[in-house]
Each structure stands twice: as structure tokens, then as C-alpha cells.
NUZA-115892 format. One record per atom (N, C-alpha, C): residue number from 1; atom name; x, y, z. Coordinates in steps of 0.2 Angstrom, whole numbers. Layout:
<recs>
{lumse:NUM | zase:CA | X:X | Y:Y | Z:Z}
...
</recs>
This chain:
<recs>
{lumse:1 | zase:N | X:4 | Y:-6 | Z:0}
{lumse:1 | zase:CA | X:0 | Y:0 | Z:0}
{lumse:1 | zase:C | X:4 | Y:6 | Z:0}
{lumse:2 | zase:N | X:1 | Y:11 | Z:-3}
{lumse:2 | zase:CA | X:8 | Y:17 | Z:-5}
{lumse:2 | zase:C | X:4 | Y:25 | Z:-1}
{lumse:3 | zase:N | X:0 | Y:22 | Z:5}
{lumse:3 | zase:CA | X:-3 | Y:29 | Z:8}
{lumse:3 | zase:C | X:3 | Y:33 | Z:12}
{lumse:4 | zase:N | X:3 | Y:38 | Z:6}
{lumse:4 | zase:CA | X:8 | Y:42 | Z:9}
{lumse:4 | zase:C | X:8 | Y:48 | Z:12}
{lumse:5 | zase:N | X:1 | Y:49 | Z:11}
{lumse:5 | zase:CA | X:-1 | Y:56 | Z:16}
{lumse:5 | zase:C | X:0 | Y:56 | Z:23}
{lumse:6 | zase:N | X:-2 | Y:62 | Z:27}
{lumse:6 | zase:CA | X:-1 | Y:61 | Z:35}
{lumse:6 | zase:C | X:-4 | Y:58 | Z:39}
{lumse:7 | zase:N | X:-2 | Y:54 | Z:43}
{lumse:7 | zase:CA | X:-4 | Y:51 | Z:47}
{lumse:7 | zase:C | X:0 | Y:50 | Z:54}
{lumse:8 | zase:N | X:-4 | Y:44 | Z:59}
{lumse:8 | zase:CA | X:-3 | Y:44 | Z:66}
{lumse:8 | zase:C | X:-4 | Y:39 | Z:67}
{lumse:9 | zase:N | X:0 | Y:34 | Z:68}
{lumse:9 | zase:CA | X:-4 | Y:25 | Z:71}
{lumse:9 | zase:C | X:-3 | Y:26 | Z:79}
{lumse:10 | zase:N | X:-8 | Y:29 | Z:83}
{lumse:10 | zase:CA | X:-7 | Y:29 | Z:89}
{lumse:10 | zase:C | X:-9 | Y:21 | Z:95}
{lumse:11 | zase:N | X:-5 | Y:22 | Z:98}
{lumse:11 | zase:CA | X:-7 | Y:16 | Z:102}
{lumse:11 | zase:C | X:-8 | Y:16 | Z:110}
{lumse:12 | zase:N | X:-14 | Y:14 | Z:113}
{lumse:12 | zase:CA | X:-17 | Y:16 | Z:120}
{lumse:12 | zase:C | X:-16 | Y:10 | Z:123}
{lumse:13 | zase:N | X:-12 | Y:10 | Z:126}
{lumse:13 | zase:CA | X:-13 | Y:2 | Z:135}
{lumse:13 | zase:C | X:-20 | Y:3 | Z:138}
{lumse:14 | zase:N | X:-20 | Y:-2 | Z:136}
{lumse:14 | zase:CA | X:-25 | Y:-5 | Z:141}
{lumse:14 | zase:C | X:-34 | Y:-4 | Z:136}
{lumse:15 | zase:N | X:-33 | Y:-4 | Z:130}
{lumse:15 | zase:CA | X:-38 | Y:-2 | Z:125}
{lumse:15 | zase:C | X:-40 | Y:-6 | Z:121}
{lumse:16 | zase:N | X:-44 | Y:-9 | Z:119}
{lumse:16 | zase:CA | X:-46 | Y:-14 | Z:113}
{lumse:16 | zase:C | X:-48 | Y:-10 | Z:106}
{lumse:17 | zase:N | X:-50 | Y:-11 | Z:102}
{lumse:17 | zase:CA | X:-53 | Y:-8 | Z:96}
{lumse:17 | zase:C | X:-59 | Y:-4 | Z:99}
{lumse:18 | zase:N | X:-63 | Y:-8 | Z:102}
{lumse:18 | zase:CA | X:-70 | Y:-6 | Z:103}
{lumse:18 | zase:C | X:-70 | Y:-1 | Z:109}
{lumse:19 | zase:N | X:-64 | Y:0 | Z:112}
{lumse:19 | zase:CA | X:-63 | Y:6 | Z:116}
{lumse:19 | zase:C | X:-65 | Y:14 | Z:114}
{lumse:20 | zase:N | X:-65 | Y:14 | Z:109}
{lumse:20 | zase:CA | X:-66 | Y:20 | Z:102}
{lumse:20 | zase:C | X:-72 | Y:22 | Z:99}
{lumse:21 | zase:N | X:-77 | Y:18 | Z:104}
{lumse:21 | zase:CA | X:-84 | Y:19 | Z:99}
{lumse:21 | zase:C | X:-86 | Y:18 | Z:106}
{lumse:22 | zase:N | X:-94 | Y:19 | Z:104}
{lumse:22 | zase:CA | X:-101 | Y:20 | Z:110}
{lumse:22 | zase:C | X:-101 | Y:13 | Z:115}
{lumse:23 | zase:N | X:-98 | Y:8 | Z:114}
{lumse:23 | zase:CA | X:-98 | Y:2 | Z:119}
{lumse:23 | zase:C | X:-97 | Y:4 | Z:123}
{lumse:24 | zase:N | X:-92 | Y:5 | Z:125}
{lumse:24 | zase:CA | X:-89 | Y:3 | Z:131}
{lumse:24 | zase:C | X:-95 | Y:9 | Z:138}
{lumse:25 | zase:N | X:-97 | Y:14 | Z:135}
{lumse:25 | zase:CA | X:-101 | Y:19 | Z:138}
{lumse:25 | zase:C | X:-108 | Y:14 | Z:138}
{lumse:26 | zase:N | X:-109 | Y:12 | Z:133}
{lumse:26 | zase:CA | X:-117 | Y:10 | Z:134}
{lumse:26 | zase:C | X:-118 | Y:4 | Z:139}
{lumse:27 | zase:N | X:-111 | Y:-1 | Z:138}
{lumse:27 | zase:CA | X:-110 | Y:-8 | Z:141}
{lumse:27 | zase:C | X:-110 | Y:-5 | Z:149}
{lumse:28 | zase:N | X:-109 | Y:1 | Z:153}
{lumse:28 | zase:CA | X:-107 | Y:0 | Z:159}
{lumse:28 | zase:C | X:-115 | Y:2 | Z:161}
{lumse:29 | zase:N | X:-121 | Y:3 | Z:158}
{lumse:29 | zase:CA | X:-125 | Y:3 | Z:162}
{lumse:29 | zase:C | X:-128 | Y:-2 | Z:165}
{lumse:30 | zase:N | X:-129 | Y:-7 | Z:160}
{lumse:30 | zase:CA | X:-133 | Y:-14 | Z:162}
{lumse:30 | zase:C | X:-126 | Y:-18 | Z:164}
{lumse:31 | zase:N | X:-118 | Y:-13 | Z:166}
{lumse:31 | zase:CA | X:-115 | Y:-20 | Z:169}
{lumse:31 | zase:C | X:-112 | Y:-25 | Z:164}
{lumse:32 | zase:N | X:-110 | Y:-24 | Z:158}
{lumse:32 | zase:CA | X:-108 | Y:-29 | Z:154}
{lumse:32 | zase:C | X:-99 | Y:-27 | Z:155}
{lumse:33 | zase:N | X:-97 | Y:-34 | Z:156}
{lumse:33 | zase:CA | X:-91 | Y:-33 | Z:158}
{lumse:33 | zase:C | X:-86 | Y:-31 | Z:151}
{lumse:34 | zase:N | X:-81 | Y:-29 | Z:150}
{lumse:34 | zase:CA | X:-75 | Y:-26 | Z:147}
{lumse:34 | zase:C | X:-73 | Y:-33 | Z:144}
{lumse:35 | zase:N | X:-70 | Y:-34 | Z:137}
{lumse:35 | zase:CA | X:-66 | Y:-38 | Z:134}
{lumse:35 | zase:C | X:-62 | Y:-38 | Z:140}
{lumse:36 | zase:N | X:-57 | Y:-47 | Z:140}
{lumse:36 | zase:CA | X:-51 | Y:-45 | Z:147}
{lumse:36 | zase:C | X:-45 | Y:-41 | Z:141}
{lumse:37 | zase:N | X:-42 | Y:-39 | Z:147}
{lumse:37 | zase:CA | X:-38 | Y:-35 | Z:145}
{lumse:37 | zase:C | X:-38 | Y:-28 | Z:144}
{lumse:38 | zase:N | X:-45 | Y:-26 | Z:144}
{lumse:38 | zase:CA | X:-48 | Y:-18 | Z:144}
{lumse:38 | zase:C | X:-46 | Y:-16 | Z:150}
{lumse:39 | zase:N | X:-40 | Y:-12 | Z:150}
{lumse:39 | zase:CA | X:-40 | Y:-8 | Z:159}
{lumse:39 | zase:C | X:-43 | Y:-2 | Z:159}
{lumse:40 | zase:N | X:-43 | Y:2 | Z:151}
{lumse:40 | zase:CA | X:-45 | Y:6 | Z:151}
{lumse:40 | zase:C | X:-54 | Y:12 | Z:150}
{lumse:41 | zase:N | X:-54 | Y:16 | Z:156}
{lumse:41 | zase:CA | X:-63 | Y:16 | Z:159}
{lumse:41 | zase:C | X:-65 | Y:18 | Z:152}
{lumse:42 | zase:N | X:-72 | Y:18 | Z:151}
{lumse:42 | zase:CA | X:-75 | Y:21 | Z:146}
{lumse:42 | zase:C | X:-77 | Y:27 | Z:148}
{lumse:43 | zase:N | X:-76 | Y:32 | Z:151}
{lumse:43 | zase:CA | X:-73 | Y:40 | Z:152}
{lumse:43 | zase:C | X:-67 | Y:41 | Z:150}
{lumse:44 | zase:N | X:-61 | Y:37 | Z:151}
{lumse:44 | zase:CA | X:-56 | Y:40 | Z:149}
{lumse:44 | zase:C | X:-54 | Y:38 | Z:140}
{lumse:45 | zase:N | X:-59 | Y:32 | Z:139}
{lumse:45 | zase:CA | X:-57 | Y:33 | Z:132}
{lumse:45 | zase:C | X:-62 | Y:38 | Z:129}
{lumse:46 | zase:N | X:-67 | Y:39 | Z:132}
{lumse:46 | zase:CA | X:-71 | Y:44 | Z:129}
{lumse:46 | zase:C | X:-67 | Y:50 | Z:127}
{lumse:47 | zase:N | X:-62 | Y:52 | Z:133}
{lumse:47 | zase:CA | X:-57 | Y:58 | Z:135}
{lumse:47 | zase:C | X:-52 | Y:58 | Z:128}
{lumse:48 | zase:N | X:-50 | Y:53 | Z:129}
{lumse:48 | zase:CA | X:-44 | Y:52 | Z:123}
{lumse:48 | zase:C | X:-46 | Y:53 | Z:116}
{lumse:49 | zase:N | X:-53 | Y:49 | Z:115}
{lumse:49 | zase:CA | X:-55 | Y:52 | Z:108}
{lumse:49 | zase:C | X:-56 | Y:57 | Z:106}
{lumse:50 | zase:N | X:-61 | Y:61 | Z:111}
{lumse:50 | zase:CA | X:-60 | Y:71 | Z:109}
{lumse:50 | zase:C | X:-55 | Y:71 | Z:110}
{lumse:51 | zase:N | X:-49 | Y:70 | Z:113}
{lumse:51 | zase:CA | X:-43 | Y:76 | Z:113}
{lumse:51 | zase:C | X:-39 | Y:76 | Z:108}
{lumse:52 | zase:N | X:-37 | Y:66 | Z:104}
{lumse:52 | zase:CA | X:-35 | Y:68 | Z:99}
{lumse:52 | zase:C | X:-38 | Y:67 | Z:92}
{lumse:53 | zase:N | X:-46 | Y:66 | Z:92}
{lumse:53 | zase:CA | X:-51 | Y:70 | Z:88}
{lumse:53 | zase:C | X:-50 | Y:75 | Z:85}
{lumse:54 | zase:N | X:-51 | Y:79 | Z:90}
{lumse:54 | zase:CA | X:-52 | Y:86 | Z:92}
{lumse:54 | zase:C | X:-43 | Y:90 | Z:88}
{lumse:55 | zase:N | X:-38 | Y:89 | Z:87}
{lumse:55 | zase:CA | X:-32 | Y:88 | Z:88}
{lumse:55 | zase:C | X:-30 | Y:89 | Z:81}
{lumse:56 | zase:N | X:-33 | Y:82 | Z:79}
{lumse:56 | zase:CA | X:-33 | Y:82 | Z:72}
{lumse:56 | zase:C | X:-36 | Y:88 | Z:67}
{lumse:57 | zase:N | X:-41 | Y:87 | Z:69}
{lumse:57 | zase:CA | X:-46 | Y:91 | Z:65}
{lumse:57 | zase:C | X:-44 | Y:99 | Z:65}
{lumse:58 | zase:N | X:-41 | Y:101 | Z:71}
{lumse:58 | zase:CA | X:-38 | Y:107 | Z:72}
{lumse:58 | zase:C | X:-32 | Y:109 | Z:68}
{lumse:59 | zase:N | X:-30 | Y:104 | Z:67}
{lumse:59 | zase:CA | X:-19 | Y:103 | Z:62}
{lumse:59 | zase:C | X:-22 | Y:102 | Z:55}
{lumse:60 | zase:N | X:-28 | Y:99 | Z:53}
{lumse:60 | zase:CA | X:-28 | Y:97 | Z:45}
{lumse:60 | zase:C | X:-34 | Y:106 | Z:45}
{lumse:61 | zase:N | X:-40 | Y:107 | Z:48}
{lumse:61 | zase:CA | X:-45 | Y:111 | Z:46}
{lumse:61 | zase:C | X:-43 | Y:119 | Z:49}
{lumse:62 | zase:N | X:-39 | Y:120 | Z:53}
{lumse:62 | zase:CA | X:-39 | Y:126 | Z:56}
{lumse:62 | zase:C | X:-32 | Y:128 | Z:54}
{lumse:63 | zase:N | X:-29 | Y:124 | Z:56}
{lumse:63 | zase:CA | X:-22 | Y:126 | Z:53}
{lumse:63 | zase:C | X:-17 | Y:127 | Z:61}
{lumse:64 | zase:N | X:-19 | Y:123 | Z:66}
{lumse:64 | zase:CA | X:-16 | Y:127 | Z:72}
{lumse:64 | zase:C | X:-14 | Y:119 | Z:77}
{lumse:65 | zase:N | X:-6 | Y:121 | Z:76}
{lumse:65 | zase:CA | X:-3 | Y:118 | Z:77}
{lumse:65 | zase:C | X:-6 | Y:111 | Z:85}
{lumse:66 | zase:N | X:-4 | Y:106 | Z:85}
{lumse:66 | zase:CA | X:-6 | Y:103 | Z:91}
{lumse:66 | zase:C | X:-1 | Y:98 | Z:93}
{lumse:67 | zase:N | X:4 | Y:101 | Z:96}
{lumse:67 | zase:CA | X:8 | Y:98 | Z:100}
{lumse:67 | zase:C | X:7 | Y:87 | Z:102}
{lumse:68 | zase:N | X:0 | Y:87 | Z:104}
{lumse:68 | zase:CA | X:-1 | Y:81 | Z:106}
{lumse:68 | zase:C | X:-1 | Y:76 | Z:100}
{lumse:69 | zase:N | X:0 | Y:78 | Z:93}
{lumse:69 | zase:CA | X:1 | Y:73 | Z:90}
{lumse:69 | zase:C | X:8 | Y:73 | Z:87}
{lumse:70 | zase:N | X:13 | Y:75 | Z:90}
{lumse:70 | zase:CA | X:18 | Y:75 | Z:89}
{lumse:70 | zase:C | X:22 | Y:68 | Z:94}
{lumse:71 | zase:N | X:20 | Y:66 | Z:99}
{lumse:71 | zase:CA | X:22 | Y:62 | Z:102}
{lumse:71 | zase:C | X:21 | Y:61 | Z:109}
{lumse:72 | zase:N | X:23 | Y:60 | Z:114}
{lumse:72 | zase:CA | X:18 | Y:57 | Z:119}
{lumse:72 | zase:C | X:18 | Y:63 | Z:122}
{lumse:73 | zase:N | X:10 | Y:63 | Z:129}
{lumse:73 | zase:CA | X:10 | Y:69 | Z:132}
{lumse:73 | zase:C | X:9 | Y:65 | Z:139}
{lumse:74 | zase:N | X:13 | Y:70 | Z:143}
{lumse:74 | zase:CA | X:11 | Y:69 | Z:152}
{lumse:74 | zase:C | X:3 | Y:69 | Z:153}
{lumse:75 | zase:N | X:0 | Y:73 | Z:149}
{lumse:75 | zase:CA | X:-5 | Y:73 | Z:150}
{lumse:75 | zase:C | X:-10 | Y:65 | Z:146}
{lumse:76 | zase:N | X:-7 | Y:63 | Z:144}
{lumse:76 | zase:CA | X:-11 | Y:55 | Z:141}
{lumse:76 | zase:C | X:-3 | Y:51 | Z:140}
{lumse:77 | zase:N | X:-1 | Y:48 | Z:146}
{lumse:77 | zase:CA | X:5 | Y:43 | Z:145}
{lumse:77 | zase:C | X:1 | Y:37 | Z:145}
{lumse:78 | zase:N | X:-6 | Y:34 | Z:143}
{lumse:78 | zase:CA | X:-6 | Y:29 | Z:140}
{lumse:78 | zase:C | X:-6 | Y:27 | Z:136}
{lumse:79 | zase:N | X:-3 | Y:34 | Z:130}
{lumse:79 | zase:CA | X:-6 | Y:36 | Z:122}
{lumse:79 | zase:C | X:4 | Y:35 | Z:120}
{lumse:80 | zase:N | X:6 | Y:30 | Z:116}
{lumse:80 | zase:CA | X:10 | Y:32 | Z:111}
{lumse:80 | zase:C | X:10 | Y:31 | Z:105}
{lumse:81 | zase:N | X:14 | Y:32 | Z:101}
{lumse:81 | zase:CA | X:14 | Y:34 | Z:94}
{lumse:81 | zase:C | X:18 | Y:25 | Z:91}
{lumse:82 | zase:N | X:17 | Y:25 | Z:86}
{lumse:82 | zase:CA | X:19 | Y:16 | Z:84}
{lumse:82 | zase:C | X:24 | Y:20 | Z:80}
{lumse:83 | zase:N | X:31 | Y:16 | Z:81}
{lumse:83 | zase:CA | X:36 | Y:18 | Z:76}
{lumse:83 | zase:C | X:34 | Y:17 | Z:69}
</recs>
């Protein structure tokens, strides 16, 4: 594959795929437990989504630089970048 445009393969500890969508929010009402291996709450991957949602959209659409997609932040150490 020749995708050579910009991108970001980021990687979260303690997240599964379906950490990234409405599950993990909807599962915690009725109590359905986490793939194992999910450490991560579904508030905080809700958090992670807008921030680097939010992040992106601001670097391709607004034009305004955003540090957090450049490499890890103290402020989300369980977010890194895949070589």
C-alpha cells in the first residue's frame, strides 16, 4: 500500500478496538463486563477520543498547530505513537 499522506498510528494500553466507539459507555449501564484485557474506563477513552479527535481536526482544518500529536504527552501517558 503506497498511503503516503499524513498520518498517526497511535497506540493506548489497556484499550481494545471497541474502546473508540459508543460500547464501552453503553456496556457500563446494564454492567456488561470489558473484553479482558480492557483496563481502560470508558470515560477515559471517551477523553482520549476528543482530545485527539479534536487535535486532528484542528492541524488538517484550522491550521493550528497541536503539539499532542507529535508524540507522547504527560497529559495522556497511556497514548504512544507506533514507530
Amino acid at each position: 500500500m503506497n498511503l503516503d499522506g499524513w498520518k498517526r498510528w497511535l497506540i493506548v494500553a489497556g484499550s481494545n478496538h471497541a474502546s473508540f466507539t459508543d460500547v464501552p459507555v453503553l456496556s457500563e449501564a446494564p454492567g456488561i463486563p470489558e473484553p479482558p484485557g480492557t483496563t481502560l474506563s470508558a470515560q477515559r477513552s471517551v477523553q482520549l477520543t476528543r482530545t485527539y479527535v479534536r487535535a486532528f481536526f484542528d492541524l488538517h482544518l484550522r491550521g493550528i498547530p497541536e503539539p499532542v500529536l507529535d508524540g507522547p504527552s504527560a497529559a495522556n501517558p497511556e497514548v504512544s505513537l507506533h514507530p
